[in-house]
C-alpha positions in Angstrom: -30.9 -28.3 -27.0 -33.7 -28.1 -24.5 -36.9 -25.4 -24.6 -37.9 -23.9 -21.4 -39.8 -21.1 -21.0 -39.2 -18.4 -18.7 -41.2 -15.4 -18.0 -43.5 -17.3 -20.3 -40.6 -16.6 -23.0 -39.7 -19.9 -24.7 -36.0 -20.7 -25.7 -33.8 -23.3 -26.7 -30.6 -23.9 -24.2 -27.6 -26.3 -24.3 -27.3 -29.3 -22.0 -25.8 -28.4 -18.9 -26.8 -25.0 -19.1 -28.0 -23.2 -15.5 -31.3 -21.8 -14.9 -29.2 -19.1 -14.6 -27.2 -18.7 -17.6 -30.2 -19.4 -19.6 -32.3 -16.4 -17.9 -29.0 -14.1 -18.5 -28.7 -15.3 -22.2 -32.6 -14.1 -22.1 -31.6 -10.7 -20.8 -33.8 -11.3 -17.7 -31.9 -10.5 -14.4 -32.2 -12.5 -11.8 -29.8 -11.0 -9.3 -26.9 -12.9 -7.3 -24.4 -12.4 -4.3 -22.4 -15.4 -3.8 -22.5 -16.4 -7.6 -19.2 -16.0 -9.7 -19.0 -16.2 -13.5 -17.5 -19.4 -14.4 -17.0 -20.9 -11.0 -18.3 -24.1 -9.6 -21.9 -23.1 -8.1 -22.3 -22.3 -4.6 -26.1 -21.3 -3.9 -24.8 -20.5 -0.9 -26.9 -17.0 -0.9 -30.0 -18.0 -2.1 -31.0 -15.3 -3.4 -31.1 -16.2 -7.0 -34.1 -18.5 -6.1 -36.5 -19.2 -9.0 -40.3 -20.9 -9.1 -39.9 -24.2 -11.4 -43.6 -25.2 -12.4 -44.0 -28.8 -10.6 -40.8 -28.2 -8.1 -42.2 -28.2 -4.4 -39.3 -25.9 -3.5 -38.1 -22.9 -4.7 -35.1 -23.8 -6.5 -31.3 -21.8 -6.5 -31.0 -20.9 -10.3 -27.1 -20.7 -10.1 -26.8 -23.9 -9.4 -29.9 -25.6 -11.4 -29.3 -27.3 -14.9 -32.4 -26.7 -17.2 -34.3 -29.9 -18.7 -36.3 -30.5 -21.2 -39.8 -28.4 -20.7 -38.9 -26.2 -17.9 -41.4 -24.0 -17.1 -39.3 -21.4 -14.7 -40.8 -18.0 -13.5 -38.2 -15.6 -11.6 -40.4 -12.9 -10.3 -43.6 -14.7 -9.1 -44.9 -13.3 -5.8 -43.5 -16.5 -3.9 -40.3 -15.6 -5.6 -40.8 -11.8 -4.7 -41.4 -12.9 -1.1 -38.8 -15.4 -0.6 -35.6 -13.0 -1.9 -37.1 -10.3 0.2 -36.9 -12.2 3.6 -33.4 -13.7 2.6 -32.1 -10.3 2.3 -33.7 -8.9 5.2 -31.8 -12.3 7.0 -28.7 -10.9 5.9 -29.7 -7.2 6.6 -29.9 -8.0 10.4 -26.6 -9.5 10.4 -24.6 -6.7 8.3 -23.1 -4.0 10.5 -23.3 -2.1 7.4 -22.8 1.3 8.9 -23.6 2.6 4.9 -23.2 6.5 5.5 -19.5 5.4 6.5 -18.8 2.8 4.1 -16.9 2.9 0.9 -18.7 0.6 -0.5 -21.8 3.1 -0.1 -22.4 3.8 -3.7 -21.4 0.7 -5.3 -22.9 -1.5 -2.7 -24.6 -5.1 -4.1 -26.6 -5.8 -1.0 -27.9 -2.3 -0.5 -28.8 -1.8 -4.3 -30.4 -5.5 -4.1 -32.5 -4.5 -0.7 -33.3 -1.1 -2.7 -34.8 -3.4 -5.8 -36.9 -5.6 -3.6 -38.7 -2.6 -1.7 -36.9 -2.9 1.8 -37.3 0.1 3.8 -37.1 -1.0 7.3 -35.3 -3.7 9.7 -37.7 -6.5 10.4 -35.6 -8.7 11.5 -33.2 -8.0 14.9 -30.9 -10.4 16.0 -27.6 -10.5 18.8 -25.3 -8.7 17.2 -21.4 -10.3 17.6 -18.2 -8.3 18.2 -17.0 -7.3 15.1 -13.1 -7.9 13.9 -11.7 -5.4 12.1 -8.2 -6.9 10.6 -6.1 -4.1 9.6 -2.7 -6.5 10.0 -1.6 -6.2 6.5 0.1 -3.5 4.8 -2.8 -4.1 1.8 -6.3 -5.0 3.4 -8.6 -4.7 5.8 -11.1 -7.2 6.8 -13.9 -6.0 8.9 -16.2 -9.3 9.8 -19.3 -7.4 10.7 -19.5 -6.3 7.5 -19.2 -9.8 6.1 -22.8 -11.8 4.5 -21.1 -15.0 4.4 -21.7 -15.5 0.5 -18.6 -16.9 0.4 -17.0 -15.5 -3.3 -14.0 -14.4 -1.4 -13.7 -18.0 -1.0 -14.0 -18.9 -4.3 -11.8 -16.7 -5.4 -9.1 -17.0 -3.1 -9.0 -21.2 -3.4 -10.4 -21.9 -7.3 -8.6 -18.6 -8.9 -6.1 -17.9 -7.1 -4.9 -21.4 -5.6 -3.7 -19.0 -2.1 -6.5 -20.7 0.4 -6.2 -17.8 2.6 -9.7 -17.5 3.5 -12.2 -20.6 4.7 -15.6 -20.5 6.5 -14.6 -21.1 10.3 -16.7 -22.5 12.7 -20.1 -23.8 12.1 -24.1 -22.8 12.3 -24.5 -19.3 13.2 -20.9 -19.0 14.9 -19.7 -19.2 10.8 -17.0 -16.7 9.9 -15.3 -16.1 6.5 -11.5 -16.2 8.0 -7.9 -17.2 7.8 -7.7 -20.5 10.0 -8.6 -19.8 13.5 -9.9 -16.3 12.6 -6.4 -15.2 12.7 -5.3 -12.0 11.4 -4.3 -11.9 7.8 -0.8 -11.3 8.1 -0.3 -14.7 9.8 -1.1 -16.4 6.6 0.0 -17.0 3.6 -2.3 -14.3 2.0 -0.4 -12.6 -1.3 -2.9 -9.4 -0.5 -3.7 -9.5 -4.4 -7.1 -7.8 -3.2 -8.8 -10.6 -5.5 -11.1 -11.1 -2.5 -11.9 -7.1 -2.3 -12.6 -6.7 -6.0 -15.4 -9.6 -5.0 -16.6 -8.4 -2.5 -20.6 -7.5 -2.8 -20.4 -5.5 0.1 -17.5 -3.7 2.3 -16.2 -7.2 4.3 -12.7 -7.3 2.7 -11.7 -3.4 1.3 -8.1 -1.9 0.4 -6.0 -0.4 3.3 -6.8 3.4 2.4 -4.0 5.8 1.4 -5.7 8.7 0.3 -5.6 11.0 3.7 -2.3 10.4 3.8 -1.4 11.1 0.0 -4.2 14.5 0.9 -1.7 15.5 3.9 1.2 15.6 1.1 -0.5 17.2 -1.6 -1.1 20.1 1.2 2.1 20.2 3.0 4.5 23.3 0.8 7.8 22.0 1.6 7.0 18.5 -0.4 7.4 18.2 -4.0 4.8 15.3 -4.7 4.8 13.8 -8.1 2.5 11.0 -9.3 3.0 7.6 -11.3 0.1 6.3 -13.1 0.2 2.3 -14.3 -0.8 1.8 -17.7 -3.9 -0.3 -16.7 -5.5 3.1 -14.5 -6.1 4.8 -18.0 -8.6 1.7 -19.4 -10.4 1.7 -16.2 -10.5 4.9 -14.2 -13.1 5.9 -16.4 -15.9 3.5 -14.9 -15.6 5.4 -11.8 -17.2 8.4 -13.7 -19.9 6.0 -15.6 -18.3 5.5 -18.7 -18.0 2.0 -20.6 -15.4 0.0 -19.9 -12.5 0.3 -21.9 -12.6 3.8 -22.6 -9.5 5.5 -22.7 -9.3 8.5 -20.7 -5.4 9.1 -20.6 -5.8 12.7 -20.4 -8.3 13.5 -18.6 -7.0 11.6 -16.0 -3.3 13.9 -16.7 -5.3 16.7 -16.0 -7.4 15.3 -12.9 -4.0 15.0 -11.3 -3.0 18.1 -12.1 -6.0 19.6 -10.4 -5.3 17.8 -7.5 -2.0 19.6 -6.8 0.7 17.1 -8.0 3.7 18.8 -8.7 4.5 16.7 -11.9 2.3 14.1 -13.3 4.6 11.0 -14.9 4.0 7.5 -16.2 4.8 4.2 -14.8 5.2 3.0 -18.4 8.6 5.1 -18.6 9.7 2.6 -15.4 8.4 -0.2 -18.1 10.3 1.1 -20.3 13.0 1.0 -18.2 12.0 -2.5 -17.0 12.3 -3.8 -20.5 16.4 -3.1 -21.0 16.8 -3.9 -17.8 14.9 -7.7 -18.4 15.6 -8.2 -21.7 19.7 -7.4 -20.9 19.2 -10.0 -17.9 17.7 -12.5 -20.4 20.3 -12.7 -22.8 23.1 -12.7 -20.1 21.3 -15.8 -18.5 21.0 -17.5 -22.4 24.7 -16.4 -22.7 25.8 -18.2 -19.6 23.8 -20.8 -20.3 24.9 -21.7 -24.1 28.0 -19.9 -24.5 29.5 -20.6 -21.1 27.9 -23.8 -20.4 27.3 -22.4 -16.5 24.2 -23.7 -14.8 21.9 -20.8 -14.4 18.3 -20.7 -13.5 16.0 -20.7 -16.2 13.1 -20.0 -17.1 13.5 -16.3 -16.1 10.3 -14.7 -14.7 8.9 -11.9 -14.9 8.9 -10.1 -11.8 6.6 -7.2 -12.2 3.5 -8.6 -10.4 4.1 -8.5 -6.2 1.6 -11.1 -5.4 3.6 -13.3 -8.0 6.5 -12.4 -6.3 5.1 -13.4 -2.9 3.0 -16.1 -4.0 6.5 -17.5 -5.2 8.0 -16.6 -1.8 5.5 -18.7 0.2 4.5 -22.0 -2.0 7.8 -22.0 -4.9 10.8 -20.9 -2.9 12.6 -23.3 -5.1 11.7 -20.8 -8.2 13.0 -17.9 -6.3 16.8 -17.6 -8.3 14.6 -18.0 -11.6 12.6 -14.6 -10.7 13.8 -11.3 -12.6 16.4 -9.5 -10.5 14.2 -6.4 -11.7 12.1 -4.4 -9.5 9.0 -4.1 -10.8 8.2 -0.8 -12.6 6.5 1.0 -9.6 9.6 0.3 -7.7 12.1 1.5 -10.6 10.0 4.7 -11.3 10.6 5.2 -7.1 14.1 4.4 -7.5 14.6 6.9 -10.4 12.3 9.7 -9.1 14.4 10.0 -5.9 17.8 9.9 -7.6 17.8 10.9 -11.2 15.0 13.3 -11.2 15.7 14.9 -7.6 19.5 15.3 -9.1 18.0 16.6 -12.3 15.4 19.2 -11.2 18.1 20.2 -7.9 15.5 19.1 -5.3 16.4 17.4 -2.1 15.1 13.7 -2.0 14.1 14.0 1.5 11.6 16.2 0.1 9.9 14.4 -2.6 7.3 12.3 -2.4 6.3 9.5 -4.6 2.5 8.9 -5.4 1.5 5.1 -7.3 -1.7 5.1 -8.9 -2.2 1.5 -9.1 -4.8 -1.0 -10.5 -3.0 -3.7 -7.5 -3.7 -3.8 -3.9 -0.7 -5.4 -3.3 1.1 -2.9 -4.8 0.6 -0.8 -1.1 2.4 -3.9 0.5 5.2 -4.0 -2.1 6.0 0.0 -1.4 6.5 -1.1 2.0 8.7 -3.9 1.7 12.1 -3.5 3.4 14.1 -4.3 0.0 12.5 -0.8 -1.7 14.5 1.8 -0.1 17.3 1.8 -2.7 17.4 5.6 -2.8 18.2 6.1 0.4 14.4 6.7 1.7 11.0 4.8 0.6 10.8 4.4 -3.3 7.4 4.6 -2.9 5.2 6.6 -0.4 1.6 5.8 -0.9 -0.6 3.9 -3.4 -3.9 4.6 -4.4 -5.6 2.0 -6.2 -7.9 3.0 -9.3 -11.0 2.8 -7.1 -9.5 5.1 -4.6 -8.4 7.6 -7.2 -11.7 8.4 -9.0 -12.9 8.8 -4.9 -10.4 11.3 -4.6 -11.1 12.9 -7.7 -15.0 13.0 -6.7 -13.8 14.4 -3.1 -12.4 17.7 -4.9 -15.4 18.1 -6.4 -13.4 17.9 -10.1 -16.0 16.9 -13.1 -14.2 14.5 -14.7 -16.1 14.5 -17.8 -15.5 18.0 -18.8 -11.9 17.8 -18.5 -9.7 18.7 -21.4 -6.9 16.3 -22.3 -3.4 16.5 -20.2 -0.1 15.2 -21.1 2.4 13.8 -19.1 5.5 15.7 -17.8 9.4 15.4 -18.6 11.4 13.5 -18.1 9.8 10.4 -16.8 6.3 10.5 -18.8 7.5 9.4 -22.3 7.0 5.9 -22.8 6.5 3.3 -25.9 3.5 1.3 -26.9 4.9 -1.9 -25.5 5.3 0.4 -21.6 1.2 0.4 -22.4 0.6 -3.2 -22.9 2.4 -4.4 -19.7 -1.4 -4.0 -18.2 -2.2 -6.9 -20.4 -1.8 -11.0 -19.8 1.1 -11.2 -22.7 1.9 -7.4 -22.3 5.2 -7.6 -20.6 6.0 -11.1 -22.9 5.6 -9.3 -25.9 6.8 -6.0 -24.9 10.0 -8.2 -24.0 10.3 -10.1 -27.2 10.1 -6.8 -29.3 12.5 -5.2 -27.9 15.0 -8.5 -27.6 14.1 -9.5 -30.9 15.7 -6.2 -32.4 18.6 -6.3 -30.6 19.4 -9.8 -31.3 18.6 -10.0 -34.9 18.5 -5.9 -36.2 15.0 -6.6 -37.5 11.3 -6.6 -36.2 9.8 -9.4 -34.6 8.5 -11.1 -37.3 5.0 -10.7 -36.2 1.3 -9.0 -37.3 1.5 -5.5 -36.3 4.1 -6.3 -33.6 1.9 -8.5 -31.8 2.3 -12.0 -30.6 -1.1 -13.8 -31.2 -0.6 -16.9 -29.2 -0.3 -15.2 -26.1 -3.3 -12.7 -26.3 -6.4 -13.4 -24.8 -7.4 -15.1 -21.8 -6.6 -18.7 -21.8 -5.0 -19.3 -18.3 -2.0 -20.3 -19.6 -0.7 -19.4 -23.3 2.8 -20.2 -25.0 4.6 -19.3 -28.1 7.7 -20.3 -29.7 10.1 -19.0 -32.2 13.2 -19.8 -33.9 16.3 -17.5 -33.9 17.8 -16.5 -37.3 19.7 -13.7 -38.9 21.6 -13.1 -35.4 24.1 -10.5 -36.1 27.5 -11.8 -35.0 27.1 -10.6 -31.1 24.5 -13.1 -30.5 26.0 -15.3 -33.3 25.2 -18.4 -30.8 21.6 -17.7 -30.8 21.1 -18.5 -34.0 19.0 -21.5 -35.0 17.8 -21.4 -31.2 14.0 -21.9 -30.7 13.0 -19.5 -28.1 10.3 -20.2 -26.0 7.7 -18.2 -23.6 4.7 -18.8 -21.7 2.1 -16.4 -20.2 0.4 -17.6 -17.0 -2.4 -14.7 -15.1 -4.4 -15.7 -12.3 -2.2 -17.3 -9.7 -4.1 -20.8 -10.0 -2.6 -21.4 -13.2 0.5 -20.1 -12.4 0.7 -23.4 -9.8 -0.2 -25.5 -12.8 2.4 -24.0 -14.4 4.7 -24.0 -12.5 4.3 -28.1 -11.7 4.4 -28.9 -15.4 7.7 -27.4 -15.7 9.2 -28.8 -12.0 7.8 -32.6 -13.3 10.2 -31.6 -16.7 6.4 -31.5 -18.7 7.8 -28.1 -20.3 10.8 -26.1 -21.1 11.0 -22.5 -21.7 13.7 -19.4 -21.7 11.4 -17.1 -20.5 7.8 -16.8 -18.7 5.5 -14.0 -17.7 3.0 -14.7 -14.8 0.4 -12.0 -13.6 -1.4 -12.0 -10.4 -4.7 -11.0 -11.1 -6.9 -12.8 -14.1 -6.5 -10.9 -17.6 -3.3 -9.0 -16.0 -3.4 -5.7 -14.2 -6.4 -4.4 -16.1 -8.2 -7.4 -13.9 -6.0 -6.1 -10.6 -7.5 -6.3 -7.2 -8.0 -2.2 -7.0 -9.4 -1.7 -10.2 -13.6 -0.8 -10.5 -16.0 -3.4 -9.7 -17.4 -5.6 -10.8 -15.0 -7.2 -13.3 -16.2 -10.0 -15.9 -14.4 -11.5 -18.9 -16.3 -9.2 -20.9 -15.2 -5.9 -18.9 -11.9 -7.9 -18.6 -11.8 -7.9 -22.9 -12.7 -4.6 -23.1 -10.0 -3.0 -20.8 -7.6 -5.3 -22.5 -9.1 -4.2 -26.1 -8.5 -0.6 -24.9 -5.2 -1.3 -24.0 -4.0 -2.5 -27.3 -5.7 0.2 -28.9 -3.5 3.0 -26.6 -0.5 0.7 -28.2 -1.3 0.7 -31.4 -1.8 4.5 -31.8 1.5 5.3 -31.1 4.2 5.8 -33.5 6.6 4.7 -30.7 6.3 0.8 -30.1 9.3 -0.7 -28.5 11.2 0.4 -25.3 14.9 0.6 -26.3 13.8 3.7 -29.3 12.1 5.6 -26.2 14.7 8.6 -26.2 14.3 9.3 -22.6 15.4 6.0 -21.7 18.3 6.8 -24.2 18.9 9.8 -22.0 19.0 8.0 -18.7 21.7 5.3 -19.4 23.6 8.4 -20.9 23.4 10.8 -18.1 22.8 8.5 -15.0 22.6 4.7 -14.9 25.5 4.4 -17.6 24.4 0.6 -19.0 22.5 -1.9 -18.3 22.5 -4.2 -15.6 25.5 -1.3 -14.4 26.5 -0.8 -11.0 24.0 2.0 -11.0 21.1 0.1 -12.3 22.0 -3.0 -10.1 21.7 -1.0 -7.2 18.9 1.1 -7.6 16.8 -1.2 -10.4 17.1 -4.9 -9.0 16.8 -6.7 -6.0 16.6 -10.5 -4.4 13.7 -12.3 -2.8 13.5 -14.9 0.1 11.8 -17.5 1.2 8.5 -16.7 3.7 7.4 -18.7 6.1 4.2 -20.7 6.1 2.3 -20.4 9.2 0.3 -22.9 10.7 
């Protein structure tokens, strides 16, 4: 282990340890903007530079192993100096228009620019036409905005595998585009809002819903009700300063409430409901497939994540029969809200409007696909993303932190534990295997408090395996079967995945893949900035909301006991298949 000394602090490192890693495992900042935790170094910004005693150049720290003796200072006056001007390089390029920007409070470049004392534009250069791309029902990509730092890059080709954005062009002409500077709907973008929730500054923000969900909220003849995904109640909080991972369930209940919805529910019933729904499609495939010796498509997906689904659509059409008939939950909740609840509480459908609160950007472009209007009208009118939300909540003037604790209205806010842990990698897997567990053998899954340790955490891809017995005599041909998952988040190693098992590498029943890494409580929308660390707590949060509850598995929520018995009659019914399920095709590539 080598000893360097920084800030005249010595310490002993590992080989192969950054300048710096070893400065952040010192607790001295040395701030970054194109630098990405765990990613292949870029010192593309240079704005982490540092002075190395006996280097003639200032050196990038992200991108610098530490040797043996070291001597590294990271705020010498040369250091000071040389940060300074590199910002002020990027100041005179930014078309920041900050009084306007969302990203005004929570801004990297402008808090960096604060910290180094720059109060005035030194530097003045020709300023470009700016492209504002607003050509996708998710996004919006405004290039004069852009720094070039170049972590939407990183993001989008060594997380997410898409390679929807690439710098274009060369020198000064360099722009952080889809090929040709094209607009972003004429790529293969999956609008998982990865790329946003990077971001250090407003280049790449989500396509706004909140003036229209405002215009609702204030027009009397609509009855506007309000979804929240389980993953908004582990986050929202960070948007009124608290740590991540608090829970703040009911304050956010009430929030809503003060905003004027007319009925504030919770996705996790739709989970609920997404749960029987999967779990019955499951068994039918297994059924088919050992009973009836037909070929079906297996593994079954998940199908809950939209940028899975389109990711899928674009580069896997070939997995497209092996996707979940189900809608996702936001899509069921729409579904439901428009039919069984508008039959329910005698309103007219036409006047009800569905409101997602959503930790997913490309939850806005899944409301708005043409498949989602099984109720006769749009499932789903708008979605605000967590961000957006606790903007809205700061626009009434509402102080969130002396709110009292709300609860959810009836009928569709009662959910189960395993609704909650959907916002989790392995949430929806486990949720699943709990429920299909019980049905199949009358007893609990044979696990620590429910929960399915191989596939927590975030390793990129996790799998777990079981073996069938004590069936009772309806799935008699179960028994002795070994039943086998895998959990995939981050859409990069759902491609690895997904290879393994086209080259025959691995067999499983069924397989839950998540857009965004760590699962929704990493989603595109959710506050920035998120590490592993924030990623761990969310997720620790989410566990914890679980846990609490005395009801853990989806088929004992009474509510959803009510709806097959007054509405959708059984699973995987004519009702339900209508209303609860749907087909995807094949997209295009462009280009």
């Amino acid at each position: 282990m080598p000893e360097i000394t920084i800030n005249n602090k010595k310490l002993n490192v590992e080989n192969g340890t950054t300048i710096l890693e070893a400065a952040r495992e010192a607790e001295i900042e040395i701030p970054t903007l194109c630098h990405l935790e765990g990613k292949t170094p870029l010192g593309a910004c240079r704005v982490c530079l540092v002075e190395v005693e006996g280097s003639t150049n200032l050196l990038a720290s992200c991108a610098t192993p530490v040797r043996e003796g070291m001597n590294i200072s990271t705020n010498s006056r040369k250091v000071r100096n040389a940060r300074k001007t590199v910002v002020e390089l990027l100041l005179s390029e930014h078309k920041g228009d900050c009084q306007f920007c969302e990203r005004s409070e929570d801004c990297e470049l402008k808090e960096l620019a604060y910290k180094l004392g720059i109060r005035e534009e030194r530097f003045h250069v020709e300023e470009e036409a700016a492209l504002l791309d607003k050509t996708t029902a998710a996004l919006i990509r405004d290039s004069g905005k852009c720094i070039k730092c170049r972590r939407c890059v990183t993001v989008c080709n060594e997380v997410q595998g898409v390679g929807a954005l690439f710098p274009q062009y060369r020198g000064y002409e360099t722009e952080i585009a889809p090929a040709f500077a094209r607009g972003l709907d004429s790529i293969a973008c999956v609008q998982c809002g990865q790329c946003a929730a990077v971001c250090p500054v407003g280049a790449i923000t989500e396509k706004s819903h909140i003036d229209g969900v405002w215009k609702a909220l204030e027009d009397p003849c609509k009855h506007v009700v309000v979804q929240t995904a389980p993953a908004i109640r582990a986050a929202l909080g960070e948007c009124f300063d608290y740590e991540p991972g608090t829970l703040v369930t009911g304050k956010m209940v009430t929030a809503l409430r003060q905003l004027g919805f007319d009925a504030v529910f919770d996705t996790n019933f739709a989970a609920d409901l997404t749960i029987i729904e999967e779990g019955t499609e499951l068994l039918t495939r297994l059924k088919k497939a050992i009973v009836e010796k037909e070929k079906v498509a297996l593994p079954q997906f998940s199908s809950c994540s939209p940028g899975w689904v389109s990711f899928t659509e674009y580069y896997y059409p070939e997995f497209l029969p092996n996707i979940s008939t189900c809608k996702s939950p936001q899509q069921m909740f729409g579904a439901v809200a428009k039919t069984y609840y508008a039959e329910r509480m005698g309103i007219d459908p036409a006047d009800i409007t569905v409101v997602s609160v959503m930790p997913c950007t490309a939850k806005k472009s899944e409301a708005e696909r043409p498949e989602m209007n099984d109720s006769g009208y749009q499932d789903v009118d708008y979605v605000l993303t967590t961000r957006e939300l606790g903007r809205v909540i700061k626009e009434a003037g509402i102080n969130f932190k002396t709110l009292e604790d709300g609860t959810m209205d009836s009928p569709l806010g009662l959910s189960s534990g395993a609704a909650d842990i959907f916002a989790n990698t392995g949430g929806v897997m486990e949720a699943a295997l709990r429920t299909v567990w019980e049905i199949v053998t009358n007893t609990e899954l044979p696990m620590e408090n429910l929960h399915v340790k191989p596939i927590m955490g975030l390793e990129g891809v996790k799998e777990a395996s079981a073996i069938v017995t004590g069936t009772i005599p309806e799935w008699s041909f179960l028994e002795g079967v070994e039943l086998k998952v895998a959990v995939a988040h981050g859409l990069g190693n759902a491609g690895k995945l997904l290879e393994k098992i086209k080259a025959g590498e691995a067999e499983y029943h069924f397989v839950e893949i998540m857009t965004c890494p760590g699962g929704c409580i990493g989603g595109g929308g959710q506050p920035r900035f998120t590490t592993d660390a924030i990623r761990m707590a969310r997720i620790g949060a989410i566990y914890k909301e679980d846990e609490g509850k005395e009801l853990r598995k989806s088929h004992l929520n009474p509510e959803i006991t009510k709806i097959y018995e007054e509405f959708l009659k059984k699973p995987l019914g004519e009702k339900s298949h209508h209303l609860l399920h749907t087909e995807y095709k094949q997209k295009e590539l462009v280009g």
